[in-house]
C-alpha positions as CSV (number, residue, x, y, z in Angstrom):
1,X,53.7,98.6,80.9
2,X,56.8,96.6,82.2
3,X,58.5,98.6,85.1
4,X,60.4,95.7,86.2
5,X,64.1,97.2,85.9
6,X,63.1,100.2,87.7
7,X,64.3,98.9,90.6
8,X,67.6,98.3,89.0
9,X,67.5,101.7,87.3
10,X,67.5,103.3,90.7
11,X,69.9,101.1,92.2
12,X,72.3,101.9,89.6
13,X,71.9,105.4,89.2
14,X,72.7,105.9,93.1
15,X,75.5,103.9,92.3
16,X,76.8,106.2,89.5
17,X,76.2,109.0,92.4
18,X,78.4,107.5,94.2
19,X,81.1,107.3,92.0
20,X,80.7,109.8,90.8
21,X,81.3,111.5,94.2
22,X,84.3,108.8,95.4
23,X,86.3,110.0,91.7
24,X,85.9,114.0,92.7
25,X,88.2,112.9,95.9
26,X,90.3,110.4,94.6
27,X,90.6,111.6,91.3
28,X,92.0,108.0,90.2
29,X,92.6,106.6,86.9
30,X,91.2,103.1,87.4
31,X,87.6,104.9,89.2
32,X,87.6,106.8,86.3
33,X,86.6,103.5,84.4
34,X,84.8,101.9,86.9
35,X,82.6,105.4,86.7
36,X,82.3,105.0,82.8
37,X,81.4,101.1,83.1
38,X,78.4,101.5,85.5
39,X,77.2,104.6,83.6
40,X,77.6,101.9,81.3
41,X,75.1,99.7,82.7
42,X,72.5,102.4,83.3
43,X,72.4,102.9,79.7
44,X,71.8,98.8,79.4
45,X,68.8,99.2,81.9
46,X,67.3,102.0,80.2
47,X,67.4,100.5,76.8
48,X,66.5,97.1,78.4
49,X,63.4,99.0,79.8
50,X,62.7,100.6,76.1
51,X,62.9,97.2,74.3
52,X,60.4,95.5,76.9
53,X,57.7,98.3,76.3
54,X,58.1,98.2,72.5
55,X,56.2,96.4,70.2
56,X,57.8,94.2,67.6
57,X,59.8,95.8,65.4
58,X,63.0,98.2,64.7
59,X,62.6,100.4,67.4
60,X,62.8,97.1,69.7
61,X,65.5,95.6,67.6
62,X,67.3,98.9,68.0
63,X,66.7,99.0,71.8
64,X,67.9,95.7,72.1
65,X,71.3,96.4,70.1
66,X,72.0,99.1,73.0
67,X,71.2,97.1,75.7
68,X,73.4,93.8,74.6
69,X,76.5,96.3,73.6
70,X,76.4,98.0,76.8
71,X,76.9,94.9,79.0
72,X,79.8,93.9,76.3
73,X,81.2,97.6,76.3
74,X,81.1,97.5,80.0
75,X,83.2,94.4,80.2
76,X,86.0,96.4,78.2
77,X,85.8,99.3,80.4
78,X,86.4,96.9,83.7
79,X,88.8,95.4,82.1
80,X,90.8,98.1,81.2
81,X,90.6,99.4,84.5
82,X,92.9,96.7,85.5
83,X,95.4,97.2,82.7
84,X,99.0,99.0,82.8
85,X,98.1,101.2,79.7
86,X,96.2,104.2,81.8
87,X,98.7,106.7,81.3
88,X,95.9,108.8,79.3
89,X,93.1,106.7,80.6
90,X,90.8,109.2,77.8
91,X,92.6,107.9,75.1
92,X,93.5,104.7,76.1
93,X,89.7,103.6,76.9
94,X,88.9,105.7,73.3
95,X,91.1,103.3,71.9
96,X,89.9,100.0,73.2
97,X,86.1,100.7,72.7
98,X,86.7,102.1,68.9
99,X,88.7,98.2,69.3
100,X,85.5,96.6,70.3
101,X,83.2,97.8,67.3
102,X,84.0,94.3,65.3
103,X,82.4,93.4,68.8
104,X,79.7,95.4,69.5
105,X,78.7,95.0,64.9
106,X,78.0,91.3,65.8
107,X,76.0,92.2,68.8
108,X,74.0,94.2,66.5
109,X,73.5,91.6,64.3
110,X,71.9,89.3,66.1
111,X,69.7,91.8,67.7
112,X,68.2,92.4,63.8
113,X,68.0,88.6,63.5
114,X,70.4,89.2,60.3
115,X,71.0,85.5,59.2
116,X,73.9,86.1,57.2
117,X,76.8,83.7,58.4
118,X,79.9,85.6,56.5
119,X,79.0,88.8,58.4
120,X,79.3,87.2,61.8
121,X,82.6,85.1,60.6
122,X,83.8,88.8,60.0
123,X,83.0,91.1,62.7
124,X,84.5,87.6,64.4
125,X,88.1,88.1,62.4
126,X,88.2,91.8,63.1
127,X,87.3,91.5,66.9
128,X,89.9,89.2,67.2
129,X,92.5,91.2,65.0
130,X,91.6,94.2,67.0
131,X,91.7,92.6,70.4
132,X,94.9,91.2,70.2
133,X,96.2,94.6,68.9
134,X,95.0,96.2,71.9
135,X,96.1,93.4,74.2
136,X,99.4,93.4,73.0
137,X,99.8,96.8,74.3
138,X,99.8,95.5,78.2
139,X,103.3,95.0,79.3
140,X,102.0,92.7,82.0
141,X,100.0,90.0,80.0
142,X,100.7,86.7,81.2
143,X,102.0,84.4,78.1
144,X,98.7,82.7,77.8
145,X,96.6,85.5,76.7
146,X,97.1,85.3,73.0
147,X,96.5,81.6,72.5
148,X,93.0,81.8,75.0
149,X,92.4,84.6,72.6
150,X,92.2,82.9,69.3
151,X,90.7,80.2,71.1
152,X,88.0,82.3,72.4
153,X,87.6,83.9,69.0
154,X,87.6,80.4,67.3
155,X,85.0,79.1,69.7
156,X,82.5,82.1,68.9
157,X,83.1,81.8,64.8
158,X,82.4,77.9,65.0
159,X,78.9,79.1,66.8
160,X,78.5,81.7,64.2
161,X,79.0,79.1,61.7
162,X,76.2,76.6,63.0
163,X,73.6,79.6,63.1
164,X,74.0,79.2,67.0
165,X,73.9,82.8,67.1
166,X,72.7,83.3,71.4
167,X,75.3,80.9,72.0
168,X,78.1,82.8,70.6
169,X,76.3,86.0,72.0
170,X,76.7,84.0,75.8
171,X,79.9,82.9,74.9
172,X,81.3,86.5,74.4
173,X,79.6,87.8,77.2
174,X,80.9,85.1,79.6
175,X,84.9,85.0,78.5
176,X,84.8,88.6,78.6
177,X,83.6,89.1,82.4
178,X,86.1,86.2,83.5
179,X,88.5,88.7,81.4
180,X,87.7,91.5,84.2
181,X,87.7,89.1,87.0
182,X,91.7,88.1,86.3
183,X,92.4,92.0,85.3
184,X,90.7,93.2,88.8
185,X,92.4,90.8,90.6
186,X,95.9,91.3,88.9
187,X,95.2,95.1,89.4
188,X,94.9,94.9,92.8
189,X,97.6,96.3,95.1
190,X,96.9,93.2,97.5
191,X,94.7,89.7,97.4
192,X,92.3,91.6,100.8
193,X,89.1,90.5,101.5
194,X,87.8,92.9,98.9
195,X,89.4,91.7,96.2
196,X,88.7,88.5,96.5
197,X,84.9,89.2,97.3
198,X,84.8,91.3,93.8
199,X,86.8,89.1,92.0
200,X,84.6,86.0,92.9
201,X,81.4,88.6,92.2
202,X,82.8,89.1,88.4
203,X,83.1,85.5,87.9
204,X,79.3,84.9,89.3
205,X,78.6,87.5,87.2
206,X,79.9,85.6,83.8
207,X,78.5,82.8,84.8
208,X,74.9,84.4,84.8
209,X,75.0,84.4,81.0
210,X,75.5,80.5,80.0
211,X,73.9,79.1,83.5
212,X,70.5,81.6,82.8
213,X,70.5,80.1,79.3
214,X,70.9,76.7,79.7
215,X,68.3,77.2,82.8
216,X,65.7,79.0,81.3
217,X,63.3,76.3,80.2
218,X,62.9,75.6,83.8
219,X,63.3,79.0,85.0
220,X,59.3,79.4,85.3
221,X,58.6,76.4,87.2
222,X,61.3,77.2,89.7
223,X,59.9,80.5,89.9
224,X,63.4,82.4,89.6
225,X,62.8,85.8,88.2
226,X,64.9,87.1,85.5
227,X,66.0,90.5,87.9
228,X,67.6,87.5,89.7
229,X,70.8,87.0,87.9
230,X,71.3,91.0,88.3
231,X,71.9,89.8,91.9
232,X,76.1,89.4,90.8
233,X,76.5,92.7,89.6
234,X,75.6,94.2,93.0
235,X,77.6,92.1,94.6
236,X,80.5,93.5,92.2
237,X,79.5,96.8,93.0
238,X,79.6,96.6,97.1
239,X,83.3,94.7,96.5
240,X,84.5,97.7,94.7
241,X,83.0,99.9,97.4
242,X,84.6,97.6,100.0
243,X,87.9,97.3,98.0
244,X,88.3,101.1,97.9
245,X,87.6,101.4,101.4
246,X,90.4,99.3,102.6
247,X,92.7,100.9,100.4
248,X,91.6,103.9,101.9
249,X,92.6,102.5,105.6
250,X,95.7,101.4,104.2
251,X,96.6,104.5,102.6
252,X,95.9,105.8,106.0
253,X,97.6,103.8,108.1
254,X,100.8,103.6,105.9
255,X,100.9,107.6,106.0
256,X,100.6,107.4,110.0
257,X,103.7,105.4,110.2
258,X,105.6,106.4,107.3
259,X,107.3,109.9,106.2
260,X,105.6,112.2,103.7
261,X,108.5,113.2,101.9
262,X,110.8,110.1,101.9
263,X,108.8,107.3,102.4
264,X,111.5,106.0,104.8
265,X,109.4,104.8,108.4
266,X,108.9,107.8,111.1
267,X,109.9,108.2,114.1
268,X,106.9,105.9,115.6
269,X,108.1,102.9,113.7
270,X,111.9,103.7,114.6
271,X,111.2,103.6,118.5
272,X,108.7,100.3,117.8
273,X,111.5,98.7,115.7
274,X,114.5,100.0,118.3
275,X,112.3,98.3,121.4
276,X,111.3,95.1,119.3
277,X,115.3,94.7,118.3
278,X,116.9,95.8,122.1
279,X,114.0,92.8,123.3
280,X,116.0,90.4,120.9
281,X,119.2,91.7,121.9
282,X,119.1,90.9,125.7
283,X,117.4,87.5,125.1
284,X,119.7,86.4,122.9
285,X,123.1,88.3,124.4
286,X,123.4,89.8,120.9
287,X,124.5,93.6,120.0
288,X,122.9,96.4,118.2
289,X,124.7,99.5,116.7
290,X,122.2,103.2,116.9
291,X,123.1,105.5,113.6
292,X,121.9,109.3,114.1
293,X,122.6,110.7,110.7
294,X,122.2,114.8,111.1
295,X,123.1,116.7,107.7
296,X,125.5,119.8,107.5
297,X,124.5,123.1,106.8
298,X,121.4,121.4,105.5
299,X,119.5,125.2,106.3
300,X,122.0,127.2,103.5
301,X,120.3,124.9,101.1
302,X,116.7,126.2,102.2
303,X,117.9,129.7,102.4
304,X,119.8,130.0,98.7
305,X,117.4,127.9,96.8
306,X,114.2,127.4,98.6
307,X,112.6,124.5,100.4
308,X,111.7,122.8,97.0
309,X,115.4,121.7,96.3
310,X,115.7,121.2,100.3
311,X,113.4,118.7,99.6
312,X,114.7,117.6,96.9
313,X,118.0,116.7,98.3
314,X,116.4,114.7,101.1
315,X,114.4,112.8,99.1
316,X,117.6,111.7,97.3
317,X,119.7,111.8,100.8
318,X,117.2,109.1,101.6
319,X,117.3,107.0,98.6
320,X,120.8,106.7,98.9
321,X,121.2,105.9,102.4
322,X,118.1,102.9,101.7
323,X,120.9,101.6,99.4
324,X,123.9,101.6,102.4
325,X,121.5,99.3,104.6
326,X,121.0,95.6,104.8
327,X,117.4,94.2,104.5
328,X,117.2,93.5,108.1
329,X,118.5,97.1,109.0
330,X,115.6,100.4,109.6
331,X,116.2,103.3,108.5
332,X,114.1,106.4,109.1
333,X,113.7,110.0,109.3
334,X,113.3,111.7,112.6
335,X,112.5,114.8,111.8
336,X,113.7,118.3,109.4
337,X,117.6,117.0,108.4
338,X,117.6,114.0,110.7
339,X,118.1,110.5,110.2
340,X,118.5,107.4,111.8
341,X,119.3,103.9,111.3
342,X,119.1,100.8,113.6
343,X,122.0,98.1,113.0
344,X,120.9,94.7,114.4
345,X,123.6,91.9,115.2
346,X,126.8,93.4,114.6
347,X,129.7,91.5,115.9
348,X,131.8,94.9,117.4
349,X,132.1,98.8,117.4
350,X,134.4,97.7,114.6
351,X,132.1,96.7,112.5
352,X,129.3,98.8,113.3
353,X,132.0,102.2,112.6
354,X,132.4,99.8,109.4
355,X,128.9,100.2,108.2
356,X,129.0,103.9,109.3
357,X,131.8,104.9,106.9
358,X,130.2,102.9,104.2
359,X,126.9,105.0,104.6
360,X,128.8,108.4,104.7
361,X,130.4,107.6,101.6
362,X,126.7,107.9,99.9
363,X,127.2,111.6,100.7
364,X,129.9,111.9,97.5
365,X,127.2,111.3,95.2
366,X,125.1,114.6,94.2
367,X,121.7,115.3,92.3
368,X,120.6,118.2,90.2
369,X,117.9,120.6,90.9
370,X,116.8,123.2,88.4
371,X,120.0,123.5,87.0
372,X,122.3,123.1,90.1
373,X,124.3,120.4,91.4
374,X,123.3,119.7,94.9
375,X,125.3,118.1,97.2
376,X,126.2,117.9,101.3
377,X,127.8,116.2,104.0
378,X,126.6,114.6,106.9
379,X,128.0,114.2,110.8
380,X,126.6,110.5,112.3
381,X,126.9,109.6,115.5
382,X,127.2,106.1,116.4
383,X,125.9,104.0,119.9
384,X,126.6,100.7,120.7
385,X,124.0,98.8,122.8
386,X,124.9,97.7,125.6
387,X,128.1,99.7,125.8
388,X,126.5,103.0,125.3
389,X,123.2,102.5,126.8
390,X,120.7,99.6,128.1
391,X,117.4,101.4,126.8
392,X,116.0,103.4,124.2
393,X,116.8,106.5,125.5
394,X,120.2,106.3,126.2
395,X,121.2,104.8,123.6
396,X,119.6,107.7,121.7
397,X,121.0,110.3,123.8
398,X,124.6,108.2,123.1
399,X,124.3,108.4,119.5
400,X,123.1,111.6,119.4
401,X,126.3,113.1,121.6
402,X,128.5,111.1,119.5
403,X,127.1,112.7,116.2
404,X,127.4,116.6,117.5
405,X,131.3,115.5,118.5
406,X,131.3,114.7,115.0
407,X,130.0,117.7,113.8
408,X,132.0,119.8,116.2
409,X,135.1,118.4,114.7
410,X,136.9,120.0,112.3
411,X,136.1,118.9,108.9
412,X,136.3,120.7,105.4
413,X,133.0,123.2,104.7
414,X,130.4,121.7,102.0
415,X,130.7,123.8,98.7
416,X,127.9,125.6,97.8
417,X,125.2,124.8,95.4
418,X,126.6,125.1,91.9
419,X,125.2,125.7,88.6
420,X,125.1,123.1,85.8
């Protein structure tokens, strides 16, 4: 009996586990896929271990069939994983493997030994008819995708056509795993370390299929085991582990230093980015305006229609204000109803008061909130370094006196919330 994929089978399965167990946590789309592609795999292995262990025949054929359509059904599922169409990722990866039976038919073919050339020209037509259907339906697809598809498509019917039937079956097998390396990678929310290492891993992977074949009458001699080439798609399997983990610490290390709510930086990056700009200041001579942006009566909002449309309203306060600063200004929220934004080389308290006005007139726009308008004021203080103060704190302490004058002063009441 040939147990030589148990190894594999194992290896695998713990892999699924795992998985398994990342996409109860993370619940995301894209792991959702890379869950259902290993499973995937498993399948291949196990049918892979059926068809060694059965004798000639249609059992073997059929064992066979499975294990060659899960490696190509697997390529979909990667690939899709990648894609911009995951906003039901059930129905979307539904879609694309019912897409892939023209596919997965010729695949089946081949694995009976059918010799009947027309068939294979067809399931060839409809795979490429059906492909291109589903491609079409990624907004991101670079210009070149159709053409390399027809081409690809082309390429397997003229091996069809000769009767070069594991050619065309390595072909497939090949452009489709280079298809999941360039989805991966243009999935990827940044070229890391990861993502590189997984997308070179998929590309080793695809090359396994033509570089085995054209190897294998030397394969023997050399004494490189078949259970060799399985070598890439571990490699694929540690760079999504790795991948997930640094977007883990990324997601980590962005939420330490950035507000929950808003988005904007927190106080942490403000008094890096306040030291880093009054450093600049002194060597160059230059001046620096301090914004603290403090909302009015911000607490009736809370109290009349909870903290839901409190947060609401800062989460479009803060969109707004983003829009009032330049690309080398920071803006961030210190806290509750609190902002403040750091104004590097202005020229006076002119032009900094300038910029202040400009950002209070955000606060005549309003948003809507189960069925009320909201809308409020705000008072903002400004401090002018090195008028108002040398250092962070007292510049701080500056702004922030000059923004409860402001409040202090007499102004006209916000209106309450008012229904639509």
């Amino acid at each position: 009996m040939n147990l030589s994929v148990i190894p594999d089978f194992l290896a695998i399965g713990g892999l699924v586990l795992v998985f398994g167990s990342l996409l109860k946590r993370t619940r995301q789309t894209r792991l959702r896929y890379w869950l259902v592609g290993w499973a995937m795999i498993l399948v291949h292995i196990v049918a892979q271990l059926a068809e060694r262990n059965l004798g000639r025949g249609a059992a073997a054929d059929a064992a066979l069939a499975v294990s060659l359509s899960m490696l190509l059904l697997t390529s979909v599922a990667f690939i899709w994983a990648g894609s911009d169409t995951r906003s039901a990722w059930w129905r979307d990866l539904s879609v694309t493997l019912l897409a892939a039976a023209p596919d997965v038919g010729f695949f089946v073919l081949a694995s009976y030994g059918a010799q009947v050339p027309l068939a294979y020209l067809a399931c060839t037509a409809l795979g490429l008819a059906s492909t291109v259907w589903v491609v079409r339906r990624d907004r991101r697809r670079p210009a070149w995708s159709l053409p390399a598809l027809v081409g690809s498509y082309a390429l397997q019917a003229w091996f069809a056509w000769h009767g070069a039937i594991d050619d065309a079956l390595n072909w497939m097998l090949f452009w489709h795993y280079l298809a999941v390396a360039f989805c991966f990678y243009r999935g990827a929310l940044a070229p890391s370390v990861g993502v590189v290492f997984t997308t070179v891993s998929f590309v080793a992977w695809a090359a396994v299929f033509p570089v085995a074949a054209a190897l294998d009458p030397w394969l023997g001699a050399w004494g490189i085991e078949n259970e060799a080439w399985n070598l890439p798609k571990f490699l694929v399997a540690t760079g999504m582990i790795f991948t997930l983990l640094e977007e883990q610490i990324g997601h980590a290390e962005h939420a330490s230093l950035h507000d929950a709510l808003t988005g904007l930086p927190n106080r942490r990056v403000f008094a890096r980015r306040l030291d880093h700009a009054l450093k600049r200041a002194r060597d160059g001579g230059g001046r620096i305006a301090m914004l603290v942006i403090d909302l009015d009566d911000f607490k009736r909002i809370n109290d009349t229609l909870g903290h839901a449309a409190g947060d609401a309203l800062l989460h479009f306060v803060a969109q707004r204000l983003q829009q009032g600063i330049r690309a080398g200004d920071t803006l961030a929220r210190l806290g509750g109803d609190e902002f403040a934004a750091i104004l590097p080389d202005v020229a006076d308290r002119a032009a900094a008061q300038a910029r202040a006005d400009r950002l209070a007139r955000v606060f005549e726009a309003s948003t809507q909130f189960q069925g009320h308008r909201l809308s409020i004021s705000a008072s903002i203080g400004l401090a002018m370094y090195p008028e108002d103060g040398t250092d962070e704190t007292r510049l701080y302490a500056a702004a922030d006196r000059a923004m409860y004058a402001c409040k202090l002063a007499e102004r006209p009441g916000p209106a309450d919330p008012e229904p639509i």
